[in-house]
Structure formats: C-alpha cells, structure tokens
ZAVOVO-673404 format. One record per atom (N, C-alpha, C): atom name; residue in three letters; x, y, z. Coordinates in steps of 0.02 Angstrom, whole numbers. Example, Ala and Ser with C-alpha at 12.3 -4.5 7.8 and 13.67 -1.06 7.14 Angstrom:
// ZAVOVO-673404
REC   at    aa       xx       yy       zz
REC    N   ALA      660     -284      390
REC   CA   ALA      615     -225      390
REC    C   ALA      660     -165      390
REC    N   SER      642     -112      354
REC   CA   SER      684      -53      357
REC    C   SER      645        2      394
//
This chain:
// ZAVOVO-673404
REC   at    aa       xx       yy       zz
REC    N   UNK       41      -60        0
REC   CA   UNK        0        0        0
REC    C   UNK       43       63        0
REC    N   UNK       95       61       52
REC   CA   UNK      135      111       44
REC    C   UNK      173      140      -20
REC    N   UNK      189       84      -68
REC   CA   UNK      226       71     -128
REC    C   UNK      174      143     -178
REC    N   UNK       91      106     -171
REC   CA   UNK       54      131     -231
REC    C   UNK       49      203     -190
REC    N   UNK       48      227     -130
REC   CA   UNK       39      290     -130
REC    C   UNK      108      330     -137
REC    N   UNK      161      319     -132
REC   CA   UNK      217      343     -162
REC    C   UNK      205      337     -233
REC    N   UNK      187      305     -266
REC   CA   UNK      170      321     -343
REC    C   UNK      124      391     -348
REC    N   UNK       60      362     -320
REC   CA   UNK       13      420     -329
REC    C   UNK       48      477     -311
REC    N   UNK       87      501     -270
REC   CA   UNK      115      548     -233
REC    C   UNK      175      603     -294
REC    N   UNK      203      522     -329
REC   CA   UNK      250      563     -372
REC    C   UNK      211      589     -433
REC    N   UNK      149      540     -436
REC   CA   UNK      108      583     -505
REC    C   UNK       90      642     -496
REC    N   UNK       48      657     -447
REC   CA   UNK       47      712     -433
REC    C   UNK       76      758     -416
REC    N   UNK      131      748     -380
REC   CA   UNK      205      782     -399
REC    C   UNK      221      828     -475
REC    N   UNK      235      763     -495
REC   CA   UNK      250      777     -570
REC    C   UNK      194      835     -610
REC    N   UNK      143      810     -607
REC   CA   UNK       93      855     -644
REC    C   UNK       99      908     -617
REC    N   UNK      106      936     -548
REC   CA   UNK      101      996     -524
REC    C   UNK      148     1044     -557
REC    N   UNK      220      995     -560
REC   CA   UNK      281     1035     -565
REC    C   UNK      280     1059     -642
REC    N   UNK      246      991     -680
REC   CA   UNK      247     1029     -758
REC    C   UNK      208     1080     -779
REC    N   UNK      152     1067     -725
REC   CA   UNK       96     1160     -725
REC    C   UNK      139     1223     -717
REC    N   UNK      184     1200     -670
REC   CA   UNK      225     1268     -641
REC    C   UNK      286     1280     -688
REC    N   UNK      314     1235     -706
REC   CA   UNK      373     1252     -743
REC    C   UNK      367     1258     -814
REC    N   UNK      319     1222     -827
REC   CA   UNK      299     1213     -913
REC    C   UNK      245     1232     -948
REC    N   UNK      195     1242     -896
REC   CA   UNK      127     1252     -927
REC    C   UNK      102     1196     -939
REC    N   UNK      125     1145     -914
REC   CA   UNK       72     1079     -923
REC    C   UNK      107     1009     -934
REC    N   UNK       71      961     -892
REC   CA   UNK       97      893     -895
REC    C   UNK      130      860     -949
REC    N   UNK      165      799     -922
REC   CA   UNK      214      768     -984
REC    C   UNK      170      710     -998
REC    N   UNK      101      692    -1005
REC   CA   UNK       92      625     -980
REC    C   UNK      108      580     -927
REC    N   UNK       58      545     -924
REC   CA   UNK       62      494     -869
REC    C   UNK      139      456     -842
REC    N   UNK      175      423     -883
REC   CA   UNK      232      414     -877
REC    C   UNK      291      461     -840
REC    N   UNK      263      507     -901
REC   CA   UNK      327      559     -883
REC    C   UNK      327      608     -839
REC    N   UNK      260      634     -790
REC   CA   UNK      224      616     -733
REC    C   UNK      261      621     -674
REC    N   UNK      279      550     -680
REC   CA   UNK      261      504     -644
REC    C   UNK      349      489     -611
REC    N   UNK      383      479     -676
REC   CA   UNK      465      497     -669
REC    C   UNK      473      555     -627
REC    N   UNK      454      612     -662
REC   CA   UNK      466      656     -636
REC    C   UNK      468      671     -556
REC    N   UNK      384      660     -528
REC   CA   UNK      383      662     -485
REC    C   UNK      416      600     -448
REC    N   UNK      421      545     -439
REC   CA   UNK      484      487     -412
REC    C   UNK      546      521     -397
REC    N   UNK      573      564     -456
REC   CA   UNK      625      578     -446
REC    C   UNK      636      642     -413
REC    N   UNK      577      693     -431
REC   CA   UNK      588      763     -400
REC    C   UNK      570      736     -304
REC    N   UNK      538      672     -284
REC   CA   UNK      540      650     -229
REC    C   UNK      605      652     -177
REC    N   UNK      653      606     -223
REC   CA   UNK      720      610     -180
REC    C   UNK      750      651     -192
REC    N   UNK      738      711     -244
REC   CA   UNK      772      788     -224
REC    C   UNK      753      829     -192
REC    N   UNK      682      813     -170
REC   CA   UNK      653      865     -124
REC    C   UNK      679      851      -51
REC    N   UNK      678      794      -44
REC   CA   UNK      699      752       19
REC    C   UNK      765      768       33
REC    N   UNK      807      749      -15
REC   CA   UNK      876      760       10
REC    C   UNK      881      843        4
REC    N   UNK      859      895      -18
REC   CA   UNK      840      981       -3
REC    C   UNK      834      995       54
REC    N   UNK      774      950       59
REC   CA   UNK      752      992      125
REC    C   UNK      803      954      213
REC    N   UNK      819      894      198
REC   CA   UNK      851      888      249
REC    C   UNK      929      922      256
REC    N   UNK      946      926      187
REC   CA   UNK     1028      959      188
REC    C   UNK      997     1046      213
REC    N   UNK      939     1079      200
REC   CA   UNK      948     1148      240
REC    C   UNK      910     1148      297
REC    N   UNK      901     1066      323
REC   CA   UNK      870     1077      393
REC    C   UNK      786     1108      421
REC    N   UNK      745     1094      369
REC   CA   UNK      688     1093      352
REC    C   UNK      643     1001      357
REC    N   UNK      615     1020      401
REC   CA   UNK      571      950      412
REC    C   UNK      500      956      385
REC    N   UNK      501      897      325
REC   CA   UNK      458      898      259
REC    C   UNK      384      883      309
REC    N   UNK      393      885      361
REC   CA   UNK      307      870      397
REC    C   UNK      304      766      385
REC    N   UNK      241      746      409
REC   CA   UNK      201      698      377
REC    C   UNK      146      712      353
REC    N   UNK      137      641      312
REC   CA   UNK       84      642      305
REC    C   UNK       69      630      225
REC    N   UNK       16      630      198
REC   CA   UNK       24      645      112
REC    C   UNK       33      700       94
REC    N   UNK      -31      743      115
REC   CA   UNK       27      834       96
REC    C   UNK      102      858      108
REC    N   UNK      113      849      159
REC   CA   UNK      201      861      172
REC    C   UNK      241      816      115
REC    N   UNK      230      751       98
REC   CA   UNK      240      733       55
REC    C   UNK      243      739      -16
REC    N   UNK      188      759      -40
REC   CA   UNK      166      801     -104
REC    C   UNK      204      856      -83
REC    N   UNK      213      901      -37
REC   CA   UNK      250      964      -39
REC    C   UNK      322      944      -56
REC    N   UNK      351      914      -35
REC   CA   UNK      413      914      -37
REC    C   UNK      426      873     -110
REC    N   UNK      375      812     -127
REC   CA   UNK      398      791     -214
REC    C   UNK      372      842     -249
REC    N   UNK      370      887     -236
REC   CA   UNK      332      946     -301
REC    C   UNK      386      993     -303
REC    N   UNK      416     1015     -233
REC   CA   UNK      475     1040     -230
REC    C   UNK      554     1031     -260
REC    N   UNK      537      975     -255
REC   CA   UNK      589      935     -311
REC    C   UNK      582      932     -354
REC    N   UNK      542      891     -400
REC   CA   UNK      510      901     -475
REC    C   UNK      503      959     -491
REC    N   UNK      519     1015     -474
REC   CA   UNK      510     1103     -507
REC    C   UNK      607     1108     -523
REC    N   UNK      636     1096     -451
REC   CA   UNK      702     1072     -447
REC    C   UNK      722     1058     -513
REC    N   UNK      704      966     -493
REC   CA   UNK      720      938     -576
REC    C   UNK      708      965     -656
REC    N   UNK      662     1003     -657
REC   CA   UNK      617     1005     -698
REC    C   UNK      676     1086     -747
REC    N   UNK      682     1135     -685
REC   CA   UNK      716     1190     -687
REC    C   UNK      806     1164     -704
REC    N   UNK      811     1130     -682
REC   CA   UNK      880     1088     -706
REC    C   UNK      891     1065     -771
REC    N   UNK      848     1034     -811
REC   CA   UNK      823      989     -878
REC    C   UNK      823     1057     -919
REC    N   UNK      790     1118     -893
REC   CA   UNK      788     1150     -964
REC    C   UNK      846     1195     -939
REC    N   UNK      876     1219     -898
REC   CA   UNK      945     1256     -911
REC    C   UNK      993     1194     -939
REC    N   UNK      997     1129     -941
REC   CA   UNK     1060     1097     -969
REC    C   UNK     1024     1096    -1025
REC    N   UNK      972     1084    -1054
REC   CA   UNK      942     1090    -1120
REC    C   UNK      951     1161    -1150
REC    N   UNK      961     1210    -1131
REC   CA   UNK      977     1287    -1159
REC    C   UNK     1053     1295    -1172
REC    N   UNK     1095     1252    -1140
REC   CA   UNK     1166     1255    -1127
REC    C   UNK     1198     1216    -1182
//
C-alpha cells in the first residue's frame, strides 16, 4: 500500500511541477518519473537545509513537487546550454 501511494504521490508531484514550470503535464509516464525523482530531491533539499518535510500525504506532495520544479528547472537550463 505504501509502494502505490508513493506512486500516486510522485504523479501528482510531477503534474504539479509541469503546471508550474511548463505550462502543463508530460503524460502519465513522464508524470510520474518526474515526480519519483523530483521526490528524492526534495527530500535530500530539504534535509541538507534543515527543514522537516512534515508527515503525512501533503508534506509529502509538498516536498515531491518541490523537487520536481528542482528537476524540472535543471532539464531545461542543461537543455539551453
């Protein structure tokens, strides 16, 4: 159970971050990456400046959305470069 709401968590992640950074989602997949991955950058963020991501599913969604903007802001400056 824990597994599928860390999924759900990074989808929604993901979609948020491509609203904010892009104007709009990558698809389901790409989603879904995104948010997974903007997960363990939000995580490892917020504990390297000493910020405690809360519990819960929102604190969670906060912090993979925080990441996935991260990631997301990373992808298109090495893509401009």
């Amino acid at each position: 159970m824990n597994f599928l709401m860390f999924l759900l968590i990074g989808l929604v992640a993901g979609w948020l971050a491509g609203i904010v950074v892009r104007g709009g989602g990558m698809g389901l997949l790409g989603n879904l990456v995104v948010g997974v991955v903007g997960a363990f950058i939000g995580g490892t963020l917020f504990s390297f400046f000493g910020f405690a991501s809360g519990s819960g599913m929102l604190g969670s969604l906060l912090v993979a959305t925080v990441g996935a903007v991260v990631l997301l802001v990373l992808v298109r400056a090495i893509k401009r470069a």
